[in-house]
C-alpha positions as CSV (number, residue, x, y, z in Angstrom):
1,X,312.9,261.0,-34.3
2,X,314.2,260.8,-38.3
3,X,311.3,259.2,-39.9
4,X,311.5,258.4,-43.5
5,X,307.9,257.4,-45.6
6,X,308.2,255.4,-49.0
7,X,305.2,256.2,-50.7
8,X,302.5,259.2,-50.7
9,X,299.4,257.4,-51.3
10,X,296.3,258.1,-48.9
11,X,298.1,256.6,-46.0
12,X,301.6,257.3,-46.8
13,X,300.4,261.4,-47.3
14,X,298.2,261.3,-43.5
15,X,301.3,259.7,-42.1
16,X,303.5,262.0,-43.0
17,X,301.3,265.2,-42.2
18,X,300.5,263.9,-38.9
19,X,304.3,262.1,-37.6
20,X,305.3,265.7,-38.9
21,X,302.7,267.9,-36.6
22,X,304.2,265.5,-33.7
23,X,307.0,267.1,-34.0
24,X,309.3,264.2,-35.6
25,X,311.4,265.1,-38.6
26,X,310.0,263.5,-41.2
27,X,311.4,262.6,-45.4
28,X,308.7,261.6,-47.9
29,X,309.5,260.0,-51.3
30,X,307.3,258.8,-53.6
31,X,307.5,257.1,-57.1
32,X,307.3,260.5,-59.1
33,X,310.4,262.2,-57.2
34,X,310.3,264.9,-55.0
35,X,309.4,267.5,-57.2
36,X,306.2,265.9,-57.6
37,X,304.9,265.7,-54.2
38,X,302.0,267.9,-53.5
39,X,302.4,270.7,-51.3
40,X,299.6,269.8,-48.7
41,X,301.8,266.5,-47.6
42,X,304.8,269.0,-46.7
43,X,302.1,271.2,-45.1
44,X,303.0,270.2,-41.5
45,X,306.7,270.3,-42.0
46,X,307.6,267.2,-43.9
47,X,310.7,267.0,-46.5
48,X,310.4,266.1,-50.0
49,X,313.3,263.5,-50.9
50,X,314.1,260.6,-53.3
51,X,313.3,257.2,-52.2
52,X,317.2,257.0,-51.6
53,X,317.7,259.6,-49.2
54,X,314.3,258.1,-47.5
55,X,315.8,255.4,-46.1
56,X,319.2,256.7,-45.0
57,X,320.3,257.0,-42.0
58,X,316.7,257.4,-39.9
59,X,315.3,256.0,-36.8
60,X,312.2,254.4,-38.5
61,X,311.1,253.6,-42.5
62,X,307.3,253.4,-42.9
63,X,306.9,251.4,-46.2
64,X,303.4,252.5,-47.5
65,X,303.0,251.3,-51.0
66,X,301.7,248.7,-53.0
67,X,302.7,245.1,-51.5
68,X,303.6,244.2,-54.9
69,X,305.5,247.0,-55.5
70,X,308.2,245.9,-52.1
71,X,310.8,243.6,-54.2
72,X,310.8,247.0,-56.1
73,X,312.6,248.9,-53.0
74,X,313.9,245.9,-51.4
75,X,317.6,246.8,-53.0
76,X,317.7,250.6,-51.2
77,X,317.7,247.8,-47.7
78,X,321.1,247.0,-48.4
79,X,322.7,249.6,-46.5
80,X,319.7,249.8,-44.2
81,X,321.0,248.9,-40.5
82,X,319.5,245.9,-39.3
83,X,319.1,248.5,-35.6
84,X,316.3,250.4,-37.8
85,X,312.6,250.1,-37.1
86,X,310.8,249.4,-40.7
87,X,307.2,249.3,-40.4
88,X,305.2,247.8,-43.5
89,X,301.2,249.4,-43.9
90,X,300.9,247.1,-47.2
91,X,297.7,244.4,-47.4
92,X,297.5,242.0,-50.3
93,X,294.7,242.5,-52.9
94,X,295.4,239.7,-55.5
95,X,293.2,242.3,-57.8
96,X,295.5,245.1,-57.8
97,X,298.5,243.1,-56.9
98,X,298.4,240.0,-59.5
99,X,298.4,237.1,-57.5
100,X,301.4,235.9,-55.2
101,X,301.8,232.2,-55.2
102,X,303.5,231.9,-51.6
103,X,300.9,234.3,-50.1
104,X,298.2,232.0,-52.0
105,X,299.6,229.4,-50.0
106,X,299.6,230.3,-46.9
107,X,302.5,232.7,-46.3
108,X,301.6,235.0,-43.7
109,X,302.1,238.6,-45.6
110,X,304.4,240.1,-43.1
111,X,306.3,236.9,-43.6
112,X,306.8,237.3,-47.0
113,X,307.3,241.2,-46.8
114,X,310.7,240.5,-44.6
115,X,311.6,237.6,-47.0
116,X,311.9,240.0,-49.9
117,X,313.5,243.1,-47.7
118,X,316.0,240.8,-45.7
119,X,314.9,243.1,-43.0
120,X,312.8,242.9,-40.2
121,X,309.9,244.5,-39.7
122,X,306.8,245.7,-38.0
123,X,303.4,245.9,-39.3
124,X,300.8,248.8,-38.6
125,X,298.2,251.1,-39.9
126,X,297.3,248.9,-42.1
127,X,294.5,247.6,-40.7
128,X,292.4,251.6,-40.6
129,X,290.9,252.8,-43.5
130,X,292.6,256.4,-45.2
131,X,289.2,258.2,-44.6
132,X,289.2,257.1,-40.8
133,X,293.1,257.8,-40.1
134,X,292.9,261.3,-41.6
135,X,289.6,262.5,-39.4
136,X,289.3,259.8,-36.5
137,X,292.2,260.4,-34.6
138,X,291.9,261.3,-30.8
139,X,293.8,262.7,-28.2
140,X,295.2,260.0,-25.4
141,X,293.1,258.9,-22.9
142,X,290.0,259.7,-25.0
143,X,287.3,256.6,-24.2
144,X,286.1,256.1,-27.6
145,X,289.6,256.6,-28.9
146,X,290.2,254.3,-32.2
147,X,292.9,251.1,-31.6
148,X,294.9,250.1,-34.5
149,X,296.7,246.4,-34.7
150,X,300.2,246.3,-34.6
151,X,302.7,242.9,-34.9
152,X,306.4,242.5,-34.7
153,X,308.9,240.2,-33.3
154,X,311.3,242.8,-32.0
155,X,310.5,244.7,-28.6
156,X,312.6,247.8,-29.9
157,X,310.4,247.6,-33.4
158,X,307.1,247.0,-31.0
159,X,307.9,249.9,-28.6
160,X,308.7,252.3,-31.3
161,X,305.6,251.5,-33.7
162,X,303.6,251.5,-31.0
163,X,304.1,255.4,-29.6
164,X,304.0,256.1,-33.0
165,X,300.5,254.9,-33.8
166,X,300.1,257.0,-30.5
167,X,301.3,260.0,-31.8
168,X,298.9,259.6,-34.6
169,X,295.9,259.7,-32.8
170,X,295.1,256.1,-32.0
171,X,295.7,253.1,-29.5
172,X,297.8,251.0,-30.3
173,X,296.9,247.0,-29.6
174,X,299.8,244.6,-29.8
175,X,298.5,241.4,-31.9
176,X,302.0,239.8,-31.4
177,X,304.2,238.1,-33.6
178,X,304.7,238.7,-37.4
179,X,303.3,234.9,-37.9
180,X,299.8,236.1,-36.1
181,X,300.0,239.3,-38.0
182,X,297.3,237.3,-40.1
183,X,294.8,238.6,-37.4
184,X,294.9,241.8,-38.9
185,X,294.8,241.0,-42.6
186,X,291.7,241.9,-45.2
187,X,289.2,240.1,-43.7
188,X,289.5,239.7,-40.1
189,X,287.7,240.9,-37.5
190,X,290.5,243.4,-36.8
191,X,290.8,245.1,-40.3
192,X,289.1,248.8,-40.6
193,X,286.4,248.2,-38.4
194,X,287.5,251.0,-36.5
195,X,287.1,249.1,-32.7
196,X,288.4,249.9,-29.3
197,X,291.3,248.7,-27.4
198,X,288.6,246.5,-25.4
199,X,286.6,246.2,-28.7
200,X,289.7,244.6,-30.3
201,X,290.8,242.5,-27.3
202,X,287.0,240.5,-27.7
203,X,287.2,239.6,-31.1
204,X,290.9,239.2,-32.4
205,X,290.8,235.6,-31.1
206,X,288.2,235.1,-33.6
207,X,289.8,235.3,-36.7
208,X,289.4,232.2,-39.0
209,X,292.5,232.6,-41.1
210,X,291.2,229.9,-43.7
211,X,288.5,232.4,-43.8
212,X,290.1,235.8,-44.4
213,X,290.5,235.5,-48.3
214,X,286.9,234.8,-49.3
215,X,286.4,237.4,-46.6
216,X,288.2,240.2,-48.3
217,X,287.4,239.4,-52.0
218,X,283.3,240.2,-50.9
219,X,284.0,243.3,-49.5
220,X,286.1,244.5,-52.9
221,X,283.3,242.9,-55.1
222,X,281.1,244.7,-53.0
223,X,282.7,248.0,-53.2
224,X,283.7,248.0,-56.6
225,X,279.9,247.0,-57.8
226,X,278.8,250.3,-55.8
227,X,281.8,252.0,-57.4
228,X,280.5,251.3,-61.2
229,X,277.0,252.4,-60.2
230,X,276.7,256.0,-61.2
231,X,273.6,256.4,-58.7
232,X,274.7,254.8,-55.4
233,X,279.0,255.5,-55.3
234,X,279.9,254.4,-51.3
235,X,280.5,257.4,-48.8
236,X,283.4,257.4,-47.2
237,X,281.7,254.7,-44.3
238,X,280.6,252.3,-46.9
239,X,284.1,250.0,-46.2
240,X,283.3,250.1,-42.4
241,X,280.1,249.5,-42.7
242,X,280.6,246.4,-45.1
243,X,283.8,245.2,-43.2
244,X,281.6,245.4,-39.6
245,X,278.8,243.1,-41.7
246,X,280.8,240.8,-42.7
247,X,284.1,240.2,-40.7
248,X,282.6,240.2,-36.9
């Protein structure tokens, strides 16, 4: 399969070593141009590219920057066909993102993610923290094997996200439509707590979505107060510690 990844951040990077190993041909841009992409993210056979040449002409487009940062590369979708799989791994963080006045509303953020690319799209791995998608992947069929969320309205965009989250390491677990894609937003029970397929299936029917906002802003107060401490910085299981206490 012709993958192309927008963006080489912590998730955008794993993706592309990992849908690489799997043996898919995969193009990574990021912001800096090809040149400046490390060499461990082409390790596993990736292709450096520009962001151009990242979206043409491939099966699926993993989107993995900055939600702000989508109007940004919504112009390279013009001569995206509509027949392509795009999957979005973005969350909204009104800290790092300024805020956004339909998402403060309301909007679901998948919603508004199509609204500025005019295409559609499928959410996952947004909802798994960098540290556990790098080291916490299993084989299939393993018991204790990691689920990630997934949402999308199309059955071709579904089918396709979902044996790739596969071919990552984890389950996949279908949350629906892009309108309940909310139930894997910052702050629900869903987001990086690392659960099961049958772990997921008990408490995604518990999100409160009035709830998720207040939610997420603890755990990044949280987080960033440990960050400024120069005697207690988090471990890599601080988020999925804090997310377990206070999401479930």
């Amino acid at each position: 399969m012709k993958i192309g990844i927008v963006g080489v951040g912590h998730i955008g990077k794993t993706l592309a070593m990992k849908l690489a190993k799997a043996g898919h041909d995969v193009f990574v841009a990021g912001s800096s141009g090809p040149e400046k992409i490390h060499a461990d993210v082409l390790a596993t056979g990736a292709q450096a590219v520009t962001a151009q040449q990242a979206v043409q002409d491939k099966d699926v487009i993993i989107l993995s920057i900055p939600l702000n940062r989508i109007p940004e590369i919504a112009p390279l979708f013009a001569s995206v066909s509509e027949d392509t799989t795009v999957i979005d791994t973005s969350n909204y963080y009104p800290a790092r993102d300024l805020k956004i006045d339909s998402i403060e509303a309301g909007q679901v953020e998948s919603l508004w993610v199509v609204q500025q690319l005019g295409h559609s799209i499928a959410k996952a791995w947004n909802a798994i923290g960098s540290h556990s998608l790098v080291v916490n992947g299993k084989p299939a069929g393993s018991p204790d094997r990691i689920a990630i969320p997934i949402a999308a309205d199309r059955d071709a965009d579904r089918e396709l996200t979902m044996k790739l989250v596969d071919d990552t390491g984890f389950n996949a677990f279908n949350t629906g439509s892009l309108a309940n894609s909310w139930r894997q937003q910052p702050g629900a029970p869903a987001y990086c707590t690392d659960l099961t397929l049958t772990e997921i299936q008990a408490v995604i029917d518990t999100a409160e979505k009035d709830r998720l906002p207040k939610r997420r802003d603890l755990v990044v107060a949280a987080i960033m107060e440990r960050m400024s401490s120069s005697t207690a910085n988090p471990d890599a299981d601080f988020g999925l510690r804090l997310s377990r206490a206070l999401y479930m």
